[in-house]
N, C-alpha and C positions, 0 to 999 in steps of 0.2 A: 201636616201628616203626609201630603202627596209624597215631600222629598224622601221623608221615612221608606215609604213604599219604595220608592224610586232605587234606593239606596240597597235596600232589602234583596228587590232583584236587580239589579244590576251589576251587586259584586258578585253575583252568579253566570254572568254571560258566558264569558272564560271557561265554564265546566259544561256548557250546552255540547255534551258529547256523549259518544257510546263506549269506545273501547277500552278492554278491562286491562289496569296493570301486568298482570300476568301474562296474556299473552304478546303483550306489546313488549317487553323485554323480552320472548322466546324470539320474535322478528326482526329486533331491532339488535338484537344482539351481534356486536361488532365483529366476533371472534366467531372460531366454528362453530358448528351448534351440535355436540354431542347428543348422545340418544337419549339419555336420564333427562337434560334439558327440557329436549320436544316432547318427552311422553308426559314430563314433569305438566309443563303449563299445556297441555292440552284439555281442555271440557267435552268429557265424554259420558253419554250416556248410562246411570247406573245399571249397574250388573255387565258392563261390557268393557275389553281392555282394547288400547290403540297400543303400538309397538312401532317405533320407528324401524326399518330394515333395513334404508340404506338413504343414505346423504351423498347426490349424485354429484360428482366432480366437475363443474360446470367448463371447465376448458374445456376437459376429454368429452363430457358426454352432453354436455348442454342442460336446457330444463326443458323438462317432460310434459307435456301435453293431450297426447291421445293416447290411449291403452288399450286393449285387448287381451284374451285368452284362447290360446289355441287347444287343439282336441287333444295335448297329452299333458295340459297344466299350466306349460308356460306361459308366462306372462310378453306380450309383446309392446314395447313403449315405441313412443317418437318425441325427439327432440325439435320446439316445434320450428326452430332454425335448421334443423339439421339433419342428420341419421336417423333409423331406425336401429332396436337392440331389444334381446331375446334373452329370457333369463328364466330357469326353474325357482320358486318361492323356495325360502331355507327352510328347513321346519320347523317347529314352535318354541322358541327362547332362541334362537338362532339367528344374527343379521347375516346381510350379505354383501359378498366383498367384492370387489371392481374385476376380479379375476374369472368370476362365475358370469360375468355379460359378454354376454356375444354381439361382437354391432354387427349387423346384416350389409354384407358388404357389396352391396347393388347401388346404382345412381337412383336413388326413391327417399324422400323423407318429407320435413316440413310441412308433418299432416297434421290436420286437425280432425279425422275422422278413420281409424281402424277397424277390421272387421276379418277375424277368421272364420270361413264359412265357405262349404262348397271345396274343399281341400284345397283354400286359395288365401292367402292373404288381402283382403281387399285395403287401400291407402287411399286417402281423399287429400288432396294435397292444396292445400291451400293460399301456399305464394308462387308464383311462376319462376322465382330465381333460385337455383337451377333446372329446378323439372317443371313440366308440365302442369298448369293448374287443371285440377280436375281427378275423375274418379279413374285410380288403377290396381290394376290384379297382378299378383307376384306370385308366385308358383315355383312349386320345385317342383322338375321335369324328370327329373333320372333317380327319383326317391333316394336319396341320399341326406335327407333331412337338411337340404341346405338351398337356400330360394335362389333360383339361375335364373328366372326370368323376369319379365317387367314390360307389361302390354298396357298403352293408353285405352281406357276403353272408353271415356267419353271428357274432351276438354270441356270443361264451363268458363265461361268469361266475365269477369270480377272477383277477386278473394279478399284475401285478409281475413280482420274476425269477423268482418258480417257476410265471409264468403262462402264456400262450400265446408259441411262438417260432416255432421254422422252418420253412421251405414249403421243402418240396424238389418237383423235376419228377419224377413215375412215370416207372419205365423204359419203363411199358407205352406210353408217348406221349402221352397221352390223359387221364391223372390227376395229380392232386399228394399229394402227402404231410405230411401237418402233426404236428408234434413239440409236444406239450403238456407245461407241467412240472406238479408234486402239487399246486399249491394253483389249478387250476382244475377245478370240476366237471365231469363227464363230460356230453356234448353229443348231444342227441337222436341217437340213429343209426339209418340206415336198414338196416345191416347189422351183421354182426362175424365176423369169425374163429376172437375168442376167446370159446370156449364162456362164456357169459351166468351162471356160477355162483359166481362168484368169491367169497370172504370170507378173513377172516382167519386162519382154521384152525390157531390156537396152543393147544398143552394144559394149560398153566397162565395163569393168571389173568396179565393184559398188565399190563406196568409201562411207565408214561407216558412221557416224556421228561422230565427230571431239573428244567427251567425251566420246564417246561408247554407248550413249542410245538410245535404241531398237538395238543394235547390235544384227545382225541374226534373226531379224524378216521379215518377209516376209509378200510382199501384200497379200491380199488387203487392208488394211485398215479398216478404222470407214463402217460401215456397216446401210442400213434401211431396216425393215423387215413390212411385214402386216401379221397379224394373227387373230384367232376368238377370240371371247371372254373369250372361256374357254381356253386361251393360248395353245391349244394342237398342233395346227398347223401352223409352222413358212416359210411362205415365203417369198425368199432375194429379194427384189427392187430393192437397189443399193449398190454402195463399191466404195471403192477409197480416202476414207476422210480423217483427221488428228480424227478430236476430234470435231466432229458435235455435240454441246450440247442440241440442241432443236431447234425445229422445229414448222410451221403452216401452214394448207392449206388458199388460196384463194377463193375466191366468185366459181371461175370455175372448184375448186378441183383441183389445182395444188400444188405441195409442195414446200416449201421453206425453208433450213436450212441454219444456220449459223454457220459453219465451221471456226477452231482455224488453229492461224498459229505455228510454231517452231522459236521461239523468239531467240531461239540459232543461227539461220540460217540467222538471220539477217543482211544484206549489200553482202550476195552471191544470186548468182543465183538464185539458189533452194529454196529462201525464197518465201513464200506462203502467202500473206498476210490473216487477218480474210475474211472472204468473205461469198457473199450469194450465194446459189448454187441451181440453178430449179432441184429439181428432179424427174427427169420422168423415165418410164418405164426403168430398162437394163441399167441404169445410170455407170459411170465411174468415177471416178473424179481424178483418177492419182496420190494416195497417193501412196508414195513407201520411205522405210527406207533409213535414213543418204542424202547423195547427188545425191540420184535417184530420185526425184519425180519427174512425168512427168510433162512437160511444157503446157500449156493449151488450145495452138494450134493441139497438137496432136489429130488427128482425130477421135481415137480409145477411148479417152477422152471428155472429157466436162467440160470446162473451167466455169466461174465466173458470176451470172449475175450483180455484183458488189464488186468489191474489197472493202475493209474499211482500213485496217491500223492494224497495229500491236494492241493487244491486249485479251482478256479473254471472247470468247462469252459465254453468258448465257442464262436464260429466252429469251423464242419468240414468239412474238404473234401477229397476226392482228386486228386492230381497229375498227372488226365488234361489234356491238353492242354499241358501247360507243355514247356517247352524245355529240360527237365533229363535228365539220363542217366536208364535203364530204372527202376534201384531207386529214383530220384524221383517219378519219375513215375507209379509204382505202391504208393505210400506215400499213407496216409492221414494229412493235417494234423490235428492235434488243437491247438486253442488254449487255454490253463490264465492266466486272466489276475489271478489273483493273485499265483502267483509268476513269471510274466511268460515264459513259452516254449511257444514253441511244437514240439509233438514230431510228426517223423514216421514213423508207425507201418507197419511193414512184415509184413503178414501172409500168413502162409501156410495153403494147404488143408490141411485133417485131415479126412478123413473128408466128413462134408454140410456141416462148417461148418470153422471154422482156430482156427487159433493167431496168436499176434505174439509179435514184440519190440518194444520201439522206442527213438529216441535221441534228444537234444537237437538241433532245427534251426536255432531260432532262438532266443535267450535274450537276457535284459535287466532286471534287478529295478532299480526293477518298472519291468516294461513292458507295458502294461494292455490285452493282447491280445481283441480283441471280434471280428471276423469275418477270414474269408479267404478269398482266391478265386482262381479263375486265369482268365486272360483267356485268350480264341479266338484273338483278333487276333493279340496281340507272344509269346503263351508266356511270359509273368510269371507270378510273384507279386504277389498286391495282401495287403497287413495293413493294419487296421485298429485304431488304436488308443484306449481312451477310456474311459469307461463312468463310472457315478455323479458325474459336473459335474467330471471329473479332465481334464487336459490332454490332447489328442484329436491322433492325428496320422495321417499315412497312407506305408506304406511298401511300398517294390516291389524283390522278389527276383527274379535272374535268374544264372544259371548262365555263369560267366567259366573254368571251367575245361578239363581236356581230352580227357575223354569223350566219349562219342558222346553226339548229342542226338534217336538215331533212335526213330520212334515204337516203343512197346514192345507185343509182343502180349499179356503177362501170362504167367501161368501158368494151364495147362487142370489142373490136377490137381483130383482130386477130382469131377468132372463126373457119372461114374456117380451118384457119393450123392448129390449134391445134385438129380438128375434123379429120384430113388425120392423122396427127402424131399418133392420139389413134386407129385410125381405124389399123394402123400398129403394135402400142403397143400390139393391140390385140390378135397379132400373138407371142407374145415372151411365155417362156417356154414351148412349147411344138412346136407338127407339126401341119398344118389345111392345110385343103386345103382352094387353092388359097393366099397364103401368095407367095410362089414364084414372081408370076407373077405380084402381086403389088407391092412387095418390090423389084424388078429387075425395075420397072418402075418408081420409084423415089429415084432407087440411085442415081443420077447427080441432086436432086432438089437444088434448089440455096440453102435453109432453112438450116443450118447445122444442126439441130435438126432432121428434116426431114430424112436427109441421115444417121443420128446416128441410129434413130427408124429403118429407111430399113435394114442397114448392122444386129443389133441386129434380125430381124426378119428372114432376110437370115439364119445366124448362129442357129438359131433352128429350121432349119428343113433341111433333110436328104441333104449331100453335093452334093450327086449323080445326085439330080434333078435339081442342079442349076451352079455347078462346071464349065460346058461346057462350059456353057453364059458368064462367066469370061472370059475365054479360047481362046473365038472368040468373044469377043468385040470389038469394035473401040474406043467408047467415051470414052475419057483419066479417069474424073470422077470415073464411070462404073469400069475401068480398074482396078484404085487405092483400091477404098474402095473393087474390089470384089476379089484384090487379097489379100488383109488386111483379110478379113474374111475368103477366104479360106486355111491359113496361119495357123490363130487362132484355126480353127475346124481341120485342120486335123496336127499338130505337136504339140508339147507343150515345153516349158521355160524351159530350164534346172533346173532351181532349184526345179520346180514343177512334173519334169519328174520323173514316177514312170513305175513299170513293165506292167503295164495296161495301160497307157498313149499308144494315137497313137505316132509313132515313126518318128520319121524323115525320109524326103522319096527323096534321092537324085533325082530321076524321077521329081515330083514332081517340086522341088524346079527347077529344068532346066527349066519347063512351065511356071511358076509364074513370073522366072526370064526374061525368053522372052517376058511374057506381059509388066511388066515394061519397057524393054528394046525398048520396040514398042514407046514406050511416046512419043513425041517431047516435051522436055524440054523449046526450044524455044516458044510453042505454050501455054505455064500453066502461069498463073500466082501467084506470091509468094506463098499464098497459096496452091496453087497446088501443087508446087513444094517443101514445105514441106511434105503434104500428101505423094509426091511421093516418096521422103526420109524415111518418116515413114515405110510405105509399102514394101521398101527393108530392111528395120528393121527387121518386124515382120517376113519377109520370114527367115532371118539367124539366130533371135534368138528361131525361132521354128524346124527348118530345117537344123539345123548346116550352119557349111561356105562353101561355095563352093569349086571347082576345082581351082585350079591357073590359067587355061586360063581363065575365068569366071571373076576374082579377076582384072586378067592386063586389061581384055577389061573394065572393071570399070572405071579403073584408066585412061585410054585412056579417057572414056567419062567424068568422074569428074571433075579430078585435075582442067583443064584448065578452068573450074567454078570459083573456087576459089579465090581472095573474090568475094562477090556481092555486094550492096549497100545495102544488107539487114543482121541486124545482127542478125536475127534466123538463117538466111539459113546460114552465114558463120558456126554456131557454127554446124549445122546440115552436113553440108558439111566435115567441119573438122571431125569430129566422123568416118562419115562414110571413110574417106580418112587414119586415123588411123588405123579403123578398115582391113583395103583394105593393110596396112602399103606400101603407095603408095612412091616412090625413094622422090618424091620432096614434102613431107609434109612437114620434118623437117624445112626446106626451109621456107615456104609458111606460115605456122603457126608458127613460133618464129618472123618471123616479125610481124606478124597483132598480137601477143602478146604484143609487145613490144610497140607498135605505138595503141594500142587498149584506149578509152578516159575514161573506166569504168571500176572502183573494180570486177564489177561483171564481165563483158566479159573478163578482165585477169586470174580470177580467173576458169573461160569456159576452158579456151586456155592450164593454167597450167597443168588443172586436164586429158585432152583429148591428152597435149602431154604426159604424164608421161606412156603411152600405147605404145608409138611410140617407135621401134626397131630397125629402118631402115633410112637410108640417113641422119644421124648424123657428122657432123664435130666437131673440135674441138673449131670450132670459135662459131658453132650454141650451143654446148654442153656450151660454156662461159657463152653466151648468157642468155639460156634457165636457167640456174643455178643460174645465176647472177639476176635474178629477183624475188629470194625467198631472195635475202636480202630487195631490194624493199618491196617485199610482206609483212615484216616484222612488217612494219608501217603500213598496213591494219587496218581497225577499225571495229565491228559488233559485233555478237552476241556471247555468251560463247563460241559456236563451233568452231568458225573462224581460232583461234591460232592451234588449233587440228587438222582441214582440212586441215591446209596449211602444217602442219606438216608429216602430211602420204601423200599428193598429193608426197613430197620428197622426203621422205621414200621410197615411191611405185619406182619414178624417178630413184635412188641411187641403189636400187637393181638390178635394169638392166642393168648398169654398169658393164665393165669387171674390173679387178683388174688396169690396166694401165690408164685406164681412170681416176677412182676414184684417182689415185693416181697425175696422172695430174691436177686436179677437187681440190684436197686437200683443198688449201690456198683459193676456193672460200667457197667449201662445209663450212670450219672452219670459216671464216669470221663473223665477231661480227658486224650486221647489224647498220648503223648510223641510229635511227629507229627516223621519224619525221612525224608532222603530217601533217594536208592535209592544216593545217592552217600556219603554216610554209612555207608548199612548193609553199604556194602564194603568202610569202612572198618575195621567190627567186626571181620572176619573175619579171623582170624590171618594174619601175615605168612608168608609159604612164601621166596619168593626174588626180588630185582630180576633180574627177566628180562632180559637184553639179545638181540640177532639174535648173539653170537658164542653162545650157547646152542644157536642151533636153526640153524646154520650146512649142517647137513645134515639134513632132513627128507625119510627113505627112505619106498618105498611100506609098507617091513614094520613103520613103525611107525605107520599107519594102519590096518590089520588089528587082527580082534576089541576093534575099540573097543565103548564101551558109547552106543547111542543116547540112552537114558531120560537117563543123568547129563549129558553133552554137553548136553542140552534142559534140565534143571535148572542146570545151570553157567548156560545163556545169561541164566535172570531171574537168580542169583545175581550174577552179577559187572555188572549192571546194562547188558548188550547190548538186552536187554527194552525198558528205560526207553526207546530214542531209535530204536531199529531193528525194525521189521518182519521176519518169518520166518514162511513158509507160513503165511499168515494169523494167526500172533498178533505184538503188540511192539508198541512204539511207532512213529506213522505221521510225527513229522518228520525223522528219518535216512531214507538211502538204505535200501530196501526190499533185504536180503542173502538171500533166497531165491535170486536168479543167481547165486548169485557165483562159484560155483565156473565155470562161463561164462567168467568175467573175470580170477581169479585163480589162479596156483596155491597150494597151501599155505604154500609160501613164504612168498609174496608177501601172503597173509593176514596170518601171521603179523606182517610185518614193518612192514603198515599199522597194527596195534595195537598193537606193544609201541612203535615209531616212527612216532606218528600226527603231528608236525611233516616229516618228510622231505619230505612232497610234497603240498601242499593244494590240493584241488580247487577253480579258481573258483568253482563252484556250489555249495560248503560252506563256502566261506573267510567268515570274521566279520569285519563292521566296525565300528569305535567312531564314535559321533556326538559331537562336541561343541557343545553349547549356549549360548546367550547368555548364560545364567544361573549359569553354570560345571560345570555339569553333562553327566554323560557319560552316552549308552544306547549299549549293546550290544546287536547284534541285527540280526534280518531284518526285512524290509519285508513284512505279513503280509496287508496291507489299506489301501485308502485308499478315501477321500470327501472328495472336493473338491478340499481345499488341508490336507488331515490325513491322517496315516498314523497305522498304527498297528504297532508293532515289537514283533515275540516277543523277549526276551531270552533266556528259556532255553528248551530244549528239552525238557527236564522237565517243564513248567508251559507247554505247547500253546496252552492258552486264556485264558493270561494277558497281556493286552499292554500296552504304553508309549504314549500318544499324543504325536506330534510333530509339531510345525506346521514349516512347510517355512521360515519366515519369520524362525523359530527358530534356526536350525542357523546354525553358525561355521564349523564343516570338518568334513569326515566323512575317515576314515583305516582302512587294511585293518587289522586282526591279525594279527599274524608265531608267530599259535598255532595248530593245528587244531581243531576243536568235538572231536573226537577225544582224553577226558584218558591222561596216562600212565597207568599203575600198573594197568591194570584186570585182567591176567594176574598179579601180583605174590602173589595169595593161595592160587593155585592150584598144586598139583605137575605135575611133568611131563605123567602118565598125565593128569591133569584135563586140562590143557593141549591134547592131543591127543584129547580127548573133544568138547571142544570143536568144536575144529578141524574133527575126521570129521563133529561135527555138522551144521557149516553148511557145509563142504564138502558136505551129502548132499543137497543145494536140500529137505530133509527128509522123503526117503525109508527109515523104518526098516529098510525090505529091501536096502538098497545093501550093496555085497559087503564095505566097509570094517567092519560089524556081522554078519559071518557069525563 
């Protein structure tokens, strides 16, 4: 029966993909791409129409990348090799013809950031050859509506695409806002928000990125700045990003960016998916090079107010102005322009800051989404399509259906907290009085936002006046965040530490440690007890490591923690237990290694013991060893093979000669390397599930499920490999933490055990056939130029097919889902339904299904 199974999925591998026929023929399409084509396969939102306007001639005018609108309608583009070009919209049924573009005929282009405002063209230019990298202003001088001038106003050093991008206009009137990505240095400033102390503040020794890139770079990250118009004075907002490409405020003057993830990093931990990210005051967001980046729970940080999924943000923009019903128009555009849609995000207030959902607007693989915008004048949609010398087009959405298209006032919720949170904000870069005394009276507010804004307001102003109140606090809260802060101001990160830098203050760190020590662990809950983890972080990576009696009464209080039923705190526990090199880690962590249900939590467990020094046998040394053959068969992102590589590397060096030499025959060991689809094969046959099985799925056989096994089923029957859940799993499936949202049990059910009934265009697989008689399966995952390059499986992320467009015979959908049968078939009933409650619980171990 295994091979049955075996067979079953396996002649599915080949369709482990997303993109739909349809739009893969508008792309791939050898010949030109008339308009009936593009409008033809494009997936747009009902009740709204897309209209191609113009298919840009890629010699004369290259492909488009940044956009803008100026104060009489026009549209202003940039080629993002080349020129800029100026053009009035046709109007409606009307395209437009290469005669109506005007190129703007000044030395300026090769932006990836426009902005008309202040009666000035602003250009963010972002390759140095031939102009100037950095932010400049173009102006027409003698009102003749034709730009004569072109003033550098401020060079940055670093471009490309993680370089300099967006100019937004400040709400305040008056200012603009510049969105920088990680690979440009940080630019003289005359001010900042975010308290001036920033480092890396990891507790074990950093492991690189698996290929070496950004090796030895150092936080903070993508950076956002406000400055005046005349660019002369730059002050930092926030840091902590990947590659935030653009950004837009809201009706209440809140920001919102769309931050890129590390595709390399995909199926580990540290993988970040795209995401939108509130930016407020003194912002964090916990970018850090290779397998540092912080986790989103960390206090000191500020997590997601929506994850999206792997992908290439782009253009960003809110649907004020447009002519679309209320929840359009109050939807944030987000552009993803590798796999070609554009989503729009609909967020709600929570508290000082919100939540979202979002859904697909506009879709088209590929359709190589670079900016968007909405016009004043007609209430459109403008897209812009293009990027890396790919075919460049320009498209305009507008709303045909029969809703109202009245303006919307939004939604006021939330107004009180976000009024406390600014009133606090108001205190960041410098001192005032009375900041103290507020910011000490809402560090313990429920709002996480709230207590981010207090602790950043604390840390700018003098320590001396607030230091004490830490000192002799009681409220655990109070305790955490105010010894976090007084950590950060008064030592600094070794890799940051310089001769001017405050020093480390063995004194010190004994008080900080006693407050902690004061805690009742029993009395915090999860979160808290991360905080409180975090908080003995900050003390030792500003502060060096303590004494050795200091270290053992740790370990007295720790170890016997270990595990929890929580898998942050195991991994946060473990760190700290390494760091502590406590007798019984070895112990305590090669088992929860070994018995752990997820790529990612082993791949926690490998990289946290390879630190470990102490209470080593040679049974745990087999162990521990012996699981880099395992590892071997991991699947993800380019990085993956690389990290697993030095996690061992790093392991092996710490070895004495005797050891290694014991070790030999496993270290040399030529791993049986299989995959996740195989190893479900292994597992004994239980029964071909069909839906007349589960014909009735009551609420009473959802009660006293088991969480833990449900969470161990999900890497077991290979859900892990391709699907996302509360942040662990594979990032190119549909991300299943909503699902229950979407689904009932049922209807779960019936998508797995019958993953052909009903294929979604945006996972549907197509077959390419080639000149050469050769056939790719696969998504469209990347292009440059006139090359694509296609994932065939989903297993293997970072592994892709190059196809020349010039190439291709016919392209044809799949009448299979990337979804294989059999994947319930090994499991019994009660598993079945472990399952189920699990991801039905969007994974909440407290949900009433596990009472």
């Amino acid at each position: 029966m295994n091979s049955t199974i075996l067979f079953r999925i396996g002649r599915r591998l080949l369709n482990l993909t997303f993109t739909s026929y349809a739009a893969v023929l508008l792309a791939l399409s050898a010949g030109p791409v008339s308009a009936e084509l593009a409008v033809g396969n494009l997936a747009v939102k009902e009740g709204f129409k897309a209209e191609l306007l113009y298919t840009v001639p890629q010699a004369a005018q290259g492909s488009w990348v940044a956009m803008t609108i100026d104060s009489k309608g026009r549209v202003i583009v940039s080629d993002q090799y080349g020129s800029l070009y100026r053009f009035t919209p046709p109007p409606a049924g009307k395209e437009l013809t290469a005669d109506q573009i005007e190129k703007i005929d000044l030395k300026i282009g090769n932006a990836q950031g426009l902005l008309y405002a202040f009666d000035s063209l602003y250009v963010m230019v972002a390759n140095d050859d031939p102009f100037k990298r950095g932010l400049h202003r173009v102006r027409d001088t003698n009102g003749d509506d034709k730009f004569d001038e072109v003033t550098l106003l401020r060079e940055l050093v670093g471009g490309g695409e993680h370089g300099p991008h967006a100019i937004l206009k400040h709400p305040d009137g008056k200012s603009l806002t510049i969105i920088v990505g990680n690979q440009t240095r940080m630019t003289e400033l005359s001010g900042s928000k975010v308290p001036k102390v920033w480092g890396e503040d990891i507790l074990l020794p950093r492991l690189w990125d698996g290929n070496g890139f950004m090796k030895g770079t150092l936080g903070p990250g993508g950076t956002v700045y406000k400055i005046d118009p005349d660019g002369k004075n730059w002050e930092l907002q926030a840091v902590g990003f990947r590659n935030e490409y653009d950004g837009s405020y809201n009706r209440d003057g809140e920001l919102f960016v769309f931050d890129a993830d590390m595709e390399w990093d995909m199926n580990t931990p540290w993988y970040r998916p795209t995401r939108v990210n509130h930016v407020v005051s003194g912002a964090e967001f916990g970018w850090r090079s290779g397998a540092s980046k912080w986790p989103a729970y960390y206090p000191d940080s500020l997590g997601a107010v929506v994850n999206i999924g792997p992908g290439s943000p782009t253009g960003v923009t809110f649907g004020y102005g447009a002519k679309f019903p209320a929840k359009y128009q109050d939807a944030l555009y987000i552009s993803d322009w590798s796999y070609g849609k554009l989503y729009a995000v609909h967020l709600k207030p929570d508290g000082s800051t919100y939540t979202a959902d979002f859904e697909e607007f506009l879709s088209g693989q590929p359709l190589a989404l670079t900016d968007v915008e909405i016009s004043p004048i007609d209430g459109a949609m403008y897209v812009a399509v293009g990027g890396r010398r790919t075919q460049s087009a320009l498209y305009r959405v507008t709303y045909v259906g029969s809703e109202s298209t009245k303006l919307s006032k939004g939604d006021s919720k939330g107004a009180k907290a976000r009024a406390l949170r600014r009133e606090l904000e108001a205190f960041h870069g410098g001192t005032h009085e009375g900041a103290v005394e507020l910011a000490w009276k809402n560090l313990n507010d429920k709002d996480r936002h709230i207590r981010f804004a207090s602790r950043v307001a604390l840390e700018w102003q003098p320590v001396t006046e607030w230091q004490q109140k830490v000192l002799t606090a009681t409220d655990p809260q109070r305790i955490i965040l105010g010894v976090i802060a007084v950590a950060r101001v008064t030592g600094r990160d070794e890799p940051h530490r310089t001769e001017k830098s405050p020093q480390p203050n063995p004194a010190l760190r004994g008080l900080l440690m006693d407050k902690l020590d004061s805690v009742k662990w029993e009395k915090l809950d999860d979160a808290q007890r991360l905080d409180l983890l975090r908080a003995y972080t900050l003390v030792f990576t500003r502060h060096d490591r303590p004494e050795q009696h200091r270290l053992d009464a740790l370990i007295k209080k720790f170890a016997p923690l270990f595990p929890t039923p929580h898998p942050d705190l195991n991994f946060e526990l473990a760190q700290l237990l390494v760091y502590l090199q406590a007798p019984t880690a070895a112990e305590a962590l090669v088992n929860y290694l070994s018995s752990a249900p997820t790529q990612e939590e082993q791949l926690n467990f490998a990289k946290t013991l390879r630190s470990l020094t102490t209470g080593w046998t040679p049974e745990l040394q087999n162990a521990y060893f012996g699981w880099f053959l395992r590892a071997a068969a991991f699947k993800g992102g380019a990085s993956l093979n690389g990290f697993i590589r030095d996690i061992k590397n790093d392991a092996v060096a710490k070895l004495n000669d005797e050891d290694k030499a014991r070790l030999q025959p496993i270290l040399e060991a030529k791993p049986e390397i299989k995959n996740p689809m195989e190893l479900l094969a292994a597992r004994s046959f239980v029964k071909t599930w069909t839906m007349a099985d589960w014909n009735e799925v009551a609420n009473s056989d959802l009660r006293a499920r088991n969480f833990e096994k449900g969470r161990q089923l999900f890497g077991a029957v290979a859900c892990s490999s391709c699907h996302r859940f509360a942040g662990e799993g594979g990032a190119v499936g549909p991300d299943l933490t909503g699902v229950s949202g979407r689904f009932s049990s049922r209807d779960l059910l019936e998508s797995i055990i019958e993953p052909n009934k009903a294929i979604s265009d945006q996972y549907g697989a197509i077959v390419i056939e080639l000149k050469n008689g050769e056939w790719v399966t696969g998504r469209v995952a990347n292009m440059n130029g006139d090359g694509l390059s296609i994932a065939e499986n989903m297993l293997a992320p970072g592994d892709f097919t190059n196809v020349k467009r010039d190439d291709i015979v016919k392209i044809s959908p799949s009448t299979t889902s990337p979804m294989p049968e059999g994947l319930l078939d090994t499991l019994s009933r009660n598993e079945v339904l472990d399952l189920v409650a699990y991801l039905m619980s969007q994974g909440d171990r407290n949900n009433k299904m596990f009472k």
